[in-house]
C-alpha positions as CSV (number, residue, x, y, z in Angstrom):
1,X,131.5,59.4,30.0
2,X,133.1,61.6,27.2
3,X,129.6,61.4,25.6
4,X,127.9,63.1,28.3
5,X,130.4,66.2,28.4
6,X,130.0,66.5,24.6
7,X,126.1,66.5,25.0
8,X,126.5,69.5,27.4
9,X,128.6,70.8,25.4
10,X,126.3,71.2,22.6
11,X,123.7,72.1,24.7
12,X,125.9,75.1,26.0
13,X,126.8,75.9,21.9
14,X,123.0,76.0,21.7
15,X,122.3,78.4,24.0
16,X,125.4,80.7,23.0
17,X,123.7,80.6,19.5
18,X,120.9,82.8,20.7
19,X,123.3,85.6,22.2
20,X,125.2,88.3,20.4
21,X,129.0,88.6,21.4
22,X,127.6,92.2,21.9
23,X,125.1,90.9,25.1
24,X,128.2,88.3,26.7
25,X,130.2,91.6,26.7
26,X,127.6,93.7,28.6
27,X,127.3,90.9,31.0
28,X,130.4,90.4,31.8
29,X,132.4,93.3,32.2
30,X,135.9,91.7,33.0
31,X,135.4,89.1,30.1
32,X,138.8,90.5,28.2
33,X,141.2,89.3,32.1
34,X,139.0,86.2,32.0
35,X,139.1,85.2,28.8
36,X,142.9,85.6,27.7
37,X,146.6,84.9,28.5
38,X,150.0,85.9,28.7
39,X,153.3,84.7,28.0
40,X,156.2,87.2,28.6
41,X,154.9,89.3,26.0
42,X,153.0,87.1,23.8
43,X,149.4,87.9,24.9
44,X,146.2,85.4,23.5
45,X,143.4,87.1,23.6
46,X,140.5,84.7,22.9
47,X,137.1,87.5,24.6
48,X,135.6,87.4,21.2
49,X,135.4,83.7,20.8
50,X,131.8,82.6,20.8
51,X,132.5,81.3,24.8
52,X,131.2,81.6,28.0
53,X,132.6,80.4,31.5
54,X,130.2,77.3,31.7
55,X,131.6,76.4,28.5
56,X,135.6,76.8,29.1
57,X,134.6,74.8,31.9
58,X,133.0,72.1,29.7
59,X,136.3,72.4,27.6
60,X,138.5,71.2,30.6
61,X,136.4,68.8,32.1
62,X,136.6,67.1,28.4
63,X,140.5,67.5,28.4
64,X,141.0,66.0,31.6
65,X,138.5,63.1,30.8
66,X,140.1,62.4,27.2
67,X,143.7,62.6,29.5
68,X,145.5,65.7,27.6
69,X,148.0,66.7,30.0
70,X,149.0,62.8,30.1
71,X,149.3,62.8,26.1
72,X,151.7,65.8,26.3
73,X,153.8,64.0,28.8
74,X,154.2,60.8,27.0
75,X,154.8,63.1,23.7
76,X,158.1,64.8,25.6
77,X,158.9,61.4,27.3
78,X,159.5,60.4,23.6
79,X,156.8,57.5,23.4
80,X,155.9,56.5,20.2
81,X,152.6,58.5,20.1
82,X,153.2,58.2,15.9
83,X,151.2,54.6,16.6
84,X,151.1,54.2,13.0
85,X,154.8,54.3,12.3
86,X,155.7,53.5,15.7
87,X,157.7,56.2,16.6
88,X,158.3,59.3,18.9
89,X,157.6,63.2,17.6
90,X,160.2,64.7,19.3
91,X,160.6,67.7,17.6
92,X,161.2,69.8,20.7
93,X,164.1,68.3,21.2
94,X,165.8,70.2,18.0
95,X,165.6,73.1,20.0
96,X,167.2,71.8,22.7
97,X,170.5,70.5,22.7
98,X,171.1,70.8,26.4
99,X,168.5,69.1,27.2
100,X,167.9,65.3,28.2
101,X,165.4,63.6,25.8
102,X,165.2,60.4,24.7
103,X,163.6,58.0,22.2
104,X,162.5,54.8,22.5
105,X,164.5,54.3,25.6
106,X,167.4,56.0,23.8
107,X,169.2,58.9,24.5
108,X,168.7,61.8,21.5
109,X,170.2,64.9,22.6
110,X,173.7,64.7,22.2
111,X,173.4,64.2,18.4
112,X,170.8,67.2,18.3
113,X,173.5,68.8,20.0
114,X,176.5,67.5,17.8
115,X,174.3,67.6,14.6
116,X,173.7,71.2,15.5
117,X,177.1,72.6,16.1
118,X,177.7,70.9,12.7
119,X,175.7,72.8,10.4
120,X,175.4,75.9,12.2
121,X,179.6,76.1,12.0
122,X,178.9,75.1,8.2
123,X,176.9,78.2,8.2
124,X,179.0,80.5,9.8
125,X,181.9,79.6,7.1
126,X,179.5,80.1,4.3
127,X,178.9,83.4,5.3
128,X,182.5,83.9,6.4
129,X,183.5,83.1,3.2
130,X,185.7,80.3,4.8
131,X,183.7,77.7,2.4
132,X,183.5,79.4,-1.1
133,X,182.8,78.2,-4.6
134,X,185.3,76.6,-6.8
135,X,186.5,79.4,-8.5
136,X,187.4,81.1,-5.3
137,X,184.4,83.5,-4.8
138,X,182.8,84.0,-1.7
139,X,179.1,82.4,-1.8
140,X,176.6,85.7,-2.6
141,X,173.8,83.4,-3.1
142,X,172.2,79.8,-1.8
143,X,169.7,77.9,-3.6
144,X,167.4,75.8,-1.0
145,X,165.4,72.4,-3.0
146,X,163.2,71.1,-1.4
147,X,159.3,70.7,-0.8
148,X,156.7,70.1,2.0
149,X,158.4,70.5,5.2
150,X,162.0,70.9,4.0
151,X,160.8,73.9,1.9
152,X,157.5,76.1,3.8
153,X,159.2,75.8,7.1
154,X,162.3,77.7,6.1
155,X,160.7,80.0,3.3
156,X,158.6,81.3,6.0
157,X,160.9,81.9,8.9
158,X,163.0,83.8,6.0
159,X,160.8,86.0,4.7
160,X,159.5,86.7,8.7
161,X,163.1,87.2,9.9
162,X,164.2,89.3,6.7
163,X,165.2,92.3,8.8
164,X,168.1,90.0,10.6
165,X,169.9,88.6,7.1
166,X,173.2,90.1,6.5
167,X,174.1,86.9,4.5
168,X,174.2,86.0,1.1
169,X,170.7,85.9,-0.4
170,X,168.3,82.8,-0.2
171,X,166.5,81.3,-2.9
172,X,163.9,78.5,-2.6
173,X,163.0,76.1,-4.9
174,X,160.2,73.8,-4.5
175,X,157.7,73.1,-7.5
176,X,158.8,70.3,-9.8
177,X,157.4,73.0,-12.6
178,X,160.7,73.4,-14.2
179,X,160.3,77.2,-14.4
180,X,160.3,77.7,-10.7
181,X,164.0,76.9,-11.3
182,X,164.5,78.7,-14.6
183,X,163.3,81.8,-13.4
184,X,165.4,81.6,-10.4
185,X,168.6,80.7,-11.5
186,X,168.5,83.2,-14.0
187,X,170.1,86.4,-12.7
188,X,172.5,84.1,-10.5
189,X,176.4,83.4,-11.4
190,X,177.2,79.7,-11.0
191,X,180.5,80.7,-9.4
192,X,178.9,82.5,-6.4
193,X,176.0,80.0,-5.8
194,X,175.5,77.3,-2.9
195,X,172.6,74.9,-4.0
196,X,171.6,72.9,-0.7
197,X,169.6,69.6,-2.0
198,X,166.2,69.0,1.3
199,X,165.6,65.3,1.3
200,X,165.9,62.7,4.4
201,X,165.6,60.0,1.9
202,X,167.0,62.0,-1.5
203,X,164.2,59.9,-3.5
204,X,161.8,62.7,-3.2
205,X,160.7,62.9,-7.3
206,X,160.1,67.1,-7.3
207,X,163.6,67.0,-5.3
208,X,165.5,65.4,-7.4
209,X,164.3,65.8,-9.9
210,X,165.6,69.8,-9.2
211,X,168.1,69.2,-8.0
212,X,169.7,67.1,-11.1
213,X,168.4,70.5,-13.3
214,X,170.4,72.6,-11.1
215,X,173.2,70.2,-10.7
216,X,173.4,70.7,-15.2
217,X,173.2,74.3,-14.9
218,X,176.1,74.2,-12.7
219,X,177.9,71.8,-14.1
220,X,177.7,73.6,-18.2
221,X,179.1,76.6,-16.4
222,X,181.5,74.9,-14.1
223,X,182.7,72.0,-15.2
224,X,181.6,68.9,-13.2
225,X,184.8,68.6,-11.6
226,X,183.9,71.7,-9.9
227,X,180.2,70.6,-8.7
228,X,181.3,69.3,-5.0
229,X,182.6,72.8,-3.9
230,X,179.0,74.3,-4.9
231,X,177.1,71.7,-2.9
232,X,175.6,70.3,0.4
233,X,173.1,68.4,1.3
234,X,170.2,67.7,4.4
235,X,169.6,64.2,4.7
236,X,169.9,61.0,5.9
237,X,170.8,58.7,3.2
238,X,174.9,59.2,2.4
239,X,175.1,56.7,-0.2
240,X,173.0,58.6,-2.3
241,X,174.1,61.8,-1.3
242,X,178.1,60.8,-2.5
243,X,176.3,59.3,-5.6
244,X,175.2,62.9,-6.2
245,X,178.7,64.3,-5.5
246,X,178.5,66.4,-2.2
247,X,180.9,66.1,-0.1
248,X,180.1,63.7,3.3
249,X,181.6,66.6,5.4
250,X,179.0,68.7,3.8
251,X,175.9,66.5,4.4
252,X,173.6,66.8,7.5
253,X,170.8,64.7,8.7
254,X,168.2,64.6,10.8
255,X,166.3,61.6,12.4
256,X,163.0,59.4,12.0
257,X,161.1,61.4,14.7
258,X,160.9,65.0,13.4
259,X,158.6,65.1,10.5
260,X,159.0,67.0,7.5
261,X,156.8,69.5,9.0
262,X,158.3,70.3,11.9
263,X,161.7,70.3,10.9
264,X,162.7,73.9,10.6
265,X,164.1,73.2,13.9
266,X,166.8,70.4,12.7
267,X,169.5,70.9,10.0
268,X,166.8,71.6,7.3
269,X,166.8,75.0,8.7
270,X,170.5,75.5,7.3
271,X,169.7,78.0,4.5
272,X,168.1,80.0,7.5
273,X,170.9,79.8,9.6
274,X,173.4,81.1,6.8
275,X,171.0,84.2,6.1
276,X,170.6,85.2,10.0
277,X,173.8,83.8,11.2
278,X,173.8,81.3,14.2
279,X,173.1,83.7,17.0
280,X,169.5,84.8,15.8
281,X,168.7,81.0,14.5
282,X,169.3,79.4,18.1
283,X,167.3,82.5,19.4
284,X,164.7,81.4,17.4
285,X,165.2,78.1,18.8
286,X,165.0,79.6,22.4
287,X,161.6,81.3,21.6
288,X,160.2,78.0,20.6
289,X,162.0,76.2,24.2
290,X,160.6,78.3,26.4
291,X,156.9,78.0,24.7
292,X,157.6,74.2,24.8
293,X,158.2,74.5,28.8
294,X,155.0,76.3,29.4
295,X,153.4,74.0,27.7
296,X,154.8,71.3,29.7
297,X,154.4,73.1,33.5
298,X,151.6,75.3,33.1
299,X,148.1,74.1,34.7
300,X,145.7,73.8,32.1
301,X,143.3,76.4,32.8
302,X,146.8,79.0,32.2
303,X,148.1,76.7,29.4
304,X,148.5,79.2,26.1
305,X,148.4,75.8,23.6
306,X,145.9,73.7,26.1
307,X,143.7,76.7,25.7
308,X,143.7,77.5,22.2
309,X,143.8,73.9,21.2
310,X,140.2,73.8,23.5
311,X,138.9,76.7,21.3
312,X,139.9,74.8,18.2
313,X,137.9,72.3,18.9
314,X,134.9,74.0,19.9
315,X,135.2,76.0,16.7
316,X,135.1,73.1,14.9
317,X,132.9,70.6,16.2
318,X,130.4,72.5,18.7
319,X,129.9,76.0,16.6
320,X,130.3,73.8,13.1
321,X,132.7,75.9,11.7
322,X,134.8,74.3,9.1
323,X,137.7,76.4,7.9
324,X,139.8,79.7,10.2
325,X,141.0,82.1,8.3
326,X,144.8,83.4,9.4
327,X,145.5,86.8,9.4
328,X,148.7,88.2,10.3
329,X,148.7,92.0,10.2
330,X,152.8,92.2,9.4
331,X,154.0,91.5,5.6
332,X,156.5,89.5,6.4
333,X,154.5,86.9,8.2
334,X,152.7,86.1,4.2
335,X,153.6,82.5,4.5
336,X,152.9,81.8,7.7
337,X,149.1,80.9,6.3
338,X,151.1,78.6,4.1
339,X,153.0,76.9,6.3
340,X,150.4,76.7,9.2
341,X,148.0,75.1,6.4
342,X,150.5,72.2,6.1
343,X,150.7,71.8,9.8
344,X,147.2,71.7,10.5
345,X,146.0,70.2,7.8
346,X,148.3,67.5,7.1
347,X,148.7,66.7,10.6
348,X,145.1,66.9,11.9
349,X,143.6,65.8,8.5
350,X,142.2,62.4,9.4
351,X,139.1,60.5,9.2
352,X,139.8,57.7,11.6
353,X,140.6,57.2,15.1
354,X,144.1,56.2,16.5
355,X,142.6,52.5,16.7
356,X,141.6,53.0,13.4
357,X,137.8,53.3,13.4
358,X,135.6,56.0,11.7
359,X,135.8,59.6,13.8
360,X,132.3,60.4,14.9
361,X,133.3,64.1,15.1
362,X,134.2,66.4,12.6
363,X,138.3,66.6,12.7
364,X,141.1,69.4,11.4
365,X,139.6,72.2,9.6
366,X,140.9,74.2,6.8
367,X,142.9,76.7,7.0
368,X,143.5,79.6,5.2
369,X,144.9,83.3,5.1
370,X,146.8,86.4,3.4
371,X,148.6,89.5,5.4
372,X,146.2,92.2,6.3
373,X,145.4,95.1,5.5
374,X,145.3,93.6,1.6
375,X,143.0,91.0,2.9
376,X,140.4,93.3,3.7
377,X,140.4,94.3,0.5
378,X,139.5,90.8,-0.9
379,X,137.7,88.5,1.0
380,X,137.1,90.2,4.5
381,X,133.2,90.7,2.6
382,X,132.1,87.3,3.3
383,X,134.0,87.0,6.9
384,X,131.8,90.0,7.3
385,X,128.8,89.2,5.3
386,X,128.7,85.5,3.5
387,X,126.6,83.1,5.2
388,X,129.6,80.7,6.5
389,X,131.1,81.9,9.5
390,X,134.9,81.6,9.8
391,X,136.4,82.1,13.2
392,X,139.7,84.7,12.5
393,X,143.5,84.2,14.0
394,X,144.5,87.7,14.0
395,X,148.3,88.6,14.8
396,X,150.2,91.8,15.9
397,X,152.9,93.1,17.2
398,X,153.0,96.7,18.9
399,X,156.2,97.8,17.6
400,X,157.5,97.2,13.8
401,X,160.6,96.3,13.2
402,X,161.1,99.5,10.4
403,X,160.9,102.9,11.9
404,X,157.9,104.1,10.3
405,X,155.4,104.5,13.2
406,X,153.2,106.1,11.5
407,X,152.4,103.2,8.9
408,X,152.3,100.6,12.0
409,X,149.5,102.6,13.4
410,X,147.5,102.5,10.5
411,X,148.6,98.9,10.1
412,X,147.3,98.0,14.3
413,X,144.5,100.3,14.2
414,X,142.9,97.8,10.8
415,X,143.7,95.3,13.1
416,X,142.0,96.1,16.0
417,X,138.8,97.5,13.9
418,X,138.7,94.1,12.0
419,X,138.3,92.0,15.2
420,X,135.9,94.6,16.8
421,X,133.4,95.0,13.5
422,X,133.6,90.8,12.7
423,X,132.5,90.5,17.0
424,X,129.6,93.6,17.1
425,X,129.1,93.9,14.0
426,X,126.4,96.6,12.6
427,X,122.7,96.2,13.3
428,X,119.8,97.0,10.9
429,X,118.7,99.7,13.6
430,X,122.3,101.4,13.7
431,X,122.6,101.3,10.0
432,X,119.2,103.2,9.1
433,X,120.0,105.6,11.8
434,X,123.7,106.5,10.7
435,X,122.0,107.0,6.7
436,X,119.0,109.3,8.1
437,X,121.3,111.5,9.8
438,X,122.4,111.9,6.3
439,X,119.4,113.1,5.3
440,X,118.0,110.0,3.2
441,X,114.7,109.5,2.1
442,X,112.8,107.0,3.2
443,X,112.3,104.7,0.6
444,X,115.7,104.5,0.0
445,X,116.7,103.4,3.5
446,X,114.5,100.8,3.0
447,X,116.5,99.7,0.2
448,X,120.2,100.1,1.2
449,X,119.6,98.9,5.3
450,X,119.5,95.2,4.5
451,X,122.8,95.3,2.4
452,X,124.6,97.8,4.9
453,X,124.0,95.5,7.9
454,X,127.0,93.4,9.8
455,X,125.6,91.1,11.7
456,X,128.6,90.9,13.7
457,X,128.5,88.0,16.2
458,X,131.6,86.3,14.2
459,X,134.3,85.0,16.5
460,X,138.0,85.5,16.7
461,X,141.1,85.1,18.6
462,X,144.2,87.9,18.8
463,X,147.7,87.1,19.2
464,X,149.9,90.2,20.4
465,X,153.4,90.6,20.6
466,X,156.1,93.5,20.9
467,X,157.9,92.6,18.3
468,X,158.4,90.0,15.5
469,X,161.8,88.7,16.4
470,X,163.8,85.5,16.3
471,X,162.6,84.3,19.7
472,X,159.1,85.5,18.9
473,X,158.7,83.8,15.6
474,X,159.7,80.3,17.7
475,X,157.4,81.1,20.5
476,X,154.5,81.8,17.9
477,X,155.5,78.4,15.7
478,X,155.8,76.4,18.7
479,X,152.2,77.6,20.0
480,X,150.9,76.3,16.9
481,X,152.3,73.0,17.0
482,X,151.6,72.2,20.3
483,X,147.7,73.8,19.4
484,X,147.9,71.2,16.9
485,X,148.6,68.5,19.1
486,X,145.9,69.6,21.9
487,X,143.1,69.0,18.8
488,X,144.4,65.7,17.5
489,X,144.5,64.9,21.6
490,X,141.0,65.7,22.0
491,X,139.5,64.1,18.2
492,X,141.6,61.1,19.3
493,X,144.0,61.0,16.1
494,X,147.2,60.5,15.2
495,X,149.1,64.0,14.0
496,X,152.3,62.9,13.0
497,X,151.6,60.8,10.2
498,X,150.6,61.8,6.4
499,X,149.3,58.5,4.7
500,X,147.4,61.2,2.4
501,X,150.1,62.4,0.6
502,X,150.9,58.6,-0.5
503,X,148.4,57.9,-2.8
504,X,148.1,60.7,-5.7
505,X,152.4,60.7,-5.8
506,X,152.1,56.5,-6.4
507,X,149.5,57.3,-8.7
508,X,151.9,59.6,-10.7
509,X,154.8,57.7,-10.9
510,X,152.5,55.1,-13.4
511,X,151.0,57.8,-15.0
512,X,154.6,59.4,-16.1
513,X,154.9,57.0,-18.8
514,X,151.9,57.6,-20.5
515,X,152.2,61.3,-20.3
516,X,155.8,61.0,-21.8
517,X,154.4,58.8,-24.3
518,X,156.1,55.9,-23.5
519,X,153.0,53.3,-23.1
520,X,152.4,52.8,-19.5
521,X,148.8,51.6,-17.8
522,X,145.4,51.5,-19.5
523,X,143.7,54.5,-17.1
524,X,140.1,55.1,-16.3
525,X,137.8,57.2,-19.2
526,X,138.5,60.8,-17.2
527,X,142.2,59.7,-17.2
528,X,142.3,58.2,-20.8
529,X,140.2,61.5,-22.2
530,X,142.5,64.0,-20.7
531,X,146.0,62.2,-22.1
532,X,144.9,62.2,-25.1
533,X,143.6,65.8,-25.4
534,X,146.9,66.5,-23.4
535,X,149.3,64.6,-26.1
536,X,146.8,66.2,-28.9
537,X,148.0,70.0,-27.8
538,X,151.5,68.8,-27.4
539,X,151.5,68.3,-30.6
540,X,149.9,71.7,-31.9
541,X,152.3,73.9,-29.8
542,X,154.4,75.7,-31.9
């Protein structure tokens, strides 16, 4: 039955392919009300996605016949739609505490709730400077290890929600390169700094193996007596945790069914939460709620994730288009390509099928970005020109949250130009006209008219927003997960698991040996060559 759909489909994608974006706007003149939405103030506007009606159409017949709006229901029910691991994804219930989600069959929200109040009071007397460092100083800095999802969740909502820290500063800490940590501990004094260790299981290798480096640095200017009042910890295993020497009191978990990637929401947001303060996280967390229940009431055809999750997949798998680019026009929203790589790419990177056979279909793409107006100084030429097209996630907000107006205009006015040139484009006709008026010769329009032309017709989607704000930065993180969801819905693949990551970090823990010159497993030739060209320059460097 799905087959059928997906034949029309193509056969709609076919005949799309021989109409400009320029010709469905001059047919249908109230394309921009039909082809976007709203949320309070959060507008999608999806008109210059290569769509028409028949095919949005096509879209939601295929959602209902694949049984979408079911999937999100058994996803808040707390069913365990993880089928590999067996367990829920029940990261909306994080951001709400009062709310009445269960598990398994087992009631969740009261330790959300209790686990929250926790750290978020922790918080509070860190930036207080009820909790301070051995010596008696109040905390003026925090040191956050971790990686993955206990590090690009909070680095991004930091760097987005700058304008709202009055706490001490934040420093992040995530590459086992040992000079990530050398460079940042280097301007800080021991007896002012809070190093928070990231890891559920506190065996993560590039975790620990940080956190033992910072817990030295500490300790040769503190004493190691001292260490406990400079520590605290997000995780779930206590044994190791009070091996390590923080304190229980100062050790917070989180549970089996938010993943790493979705759990800026839980206690591995605490580094946030002492920059902002706990009013501006949980409005953060209320942004993110109230997308979560439009998600989870609104009819698909008015559904803000349902919608965009649609589009994702016709990007992908009817127009062939294998990577979006991300461009948020605010500089404070530069690692939100970052993070939503690791969402989307990690969650929806899969070859097979929940029952494990091979995906016919094409499945996450890749995804990839930098904060306009630099980006269209670098690779805007081939979204413009190359031969790949690359459907664009643009993002604004009308009103900055400095006062300079006059910036923000230029900043909304690239903005707007970029998604307008990448739809209509320039023809061939427009481009010799425009350089005769100029007063060219000939010959030489000739020769300049091919490499002048935009041949436009590139799609992209817009999402606008007052303001970036705690409860917008939820709102837009939220949309994204759930968007996430919708696709691995539709390709019929499991989201929540990352078997991916597994293989090259086994792999490394066997190689260590042989790199440290310790003896170790014979490797293949490519292996074997490279260790020992590596161990021949070891041995040269001064």
């Amino acid at each position: 039955m799905s087959e059928s759909i997906w034949r029309e489909l193509e056969a709609e994608a076919e005949a799309l392919s021989k109409r400009h974006l320029r010709d469905l706007f001059e047919e249908e003149p109230g394309r921009f009300a039909a082809f976007s939405l709203s949320l309070g103030d959060l507008l999608a506007d999806f008109s210059k996605e290569k769509l028409s009606p028949h095919a949005l159409g096509l879209l939601f017949d295929l959602a209902k016949l694949k049984g979408l709006e079911a999937r999100r229901d058994a996803l808040f029910a707390g069913e365990a739609v993880n089928v590999t691991e067996r367990r829920a994804a029940l990261h909306m219930a994080a951001r709400d505490p009062e709310g009445d989600f269960e598990a398994g069959g087992e009631p969740v929200s009261a330790a959300v709730a209790e686990t929250q109040e926790r750290f978020l009071a922790f918080a509070e007397a860190v930036r207080t400077g009820a909790v301070r460092g051995s010596t008696g100083e109040r905390f003026t800095d925090v040191i956050s290890i971790g990686i993955g999802g206990s590090d690009l969740g909070p680095v991004m909502a930091t760097k987005a929600l700058s304008p709202w820290h009055d706490g001490p500063r934040l420093h992040y800490v995530s590459n086992v390169d040992g000079s990530h940590l050398a460079d940042t501990v280097k301007t800080l004094d021991p007896a002012r700094t809070l190093v928070i260790v990231q890891s559920k299981t506190f065996t993560t290798v590039e975790t620990m193996t940080n956190a033992r480096s910072a817990l030295a640095w500490l300790e040769a200017a503190l004493g190691k007596e001292a260490l406990s009042d400079h520590l605290a910890a997000v995780s779930t295993n206590l044994e190791a945790t009070a091996a390590f020497g923080v304190p229980d009191e100062r050790v917070f978990g989180f549970w089996e069914w938010i993943g790493g990637r979705y759990s800026l929401w839980s206690a591995i947001g605490l580094p946030l939460a002492i920059a902002l303060g706990a009013g501006p996280f949980r409005e953060m967390l209320a942004g993110a709620l109230a997308l979560d229940t439009h998600f989870r009431q609104a009819p698909l055809e008015a559904n803000l994730p349902m919608v965009l999750g649609l589009i994702g997949v016709w990007r992908r798998n009817l127009l062939g288009c294998g990577s979006v680019a991300v461009i948020p026009y605010d500089e404070r929203l530069s690692r939100l390509p970052a993070y939503l790589q690791q969402l989307v790419m990690e969650s929806n990177g899969k070859r097979v099928t929940l029952e494990g056979k091979p995906l016919e279909r094409a499945s996450g793409p890749v995804v990839w970005g930098e904060p306009g107006t630099n980006a269209q100084h670098s690779f805007f030429q081939l979204l413009h020109q190359g031969t790949d097209v690359i459907p664009v996630d643009f993002l604004l907000a009308a009103e900055p949250t400095e006062a300079s107006q006059a910036h923000h205009a230029i900043l909304a006015a690239n903005c707007l130009a970029q998604s307008k040139a990448l739809a209509f484009g320039l023809s061939e006709k427009e481009v010799r006209a425009q350089i005769a008026e100029k007063g060219v010769e000939a010959a030489e329009i000739e020769r300049l008219a091919p490499h002048r032309t935009f041949p436009g017709d590139r799609p992209s989607s817009t999402l606008l927003y007052r303001r970036l704000d705690p409860p917008t930065l939820g709102k837009l993180i939220a949309l994204y997960e759930h968007k996430t969801f919708v696709e691995a819905a539709l390709w019929d693949i499991n989201p929540f698991d990352q078997w991916g990551v597994e293989l090259g970090k086994a792999q490394a823990s066997t190689l260590t040996p042989r790199v440290e010159g310790e003896g170790g497993e014979e490797q293949d030739g490519s292996t074997e060559g490279l260790l020992s060209h590596f161990h021949g320059l070891r041995k040269k460097t001064p």
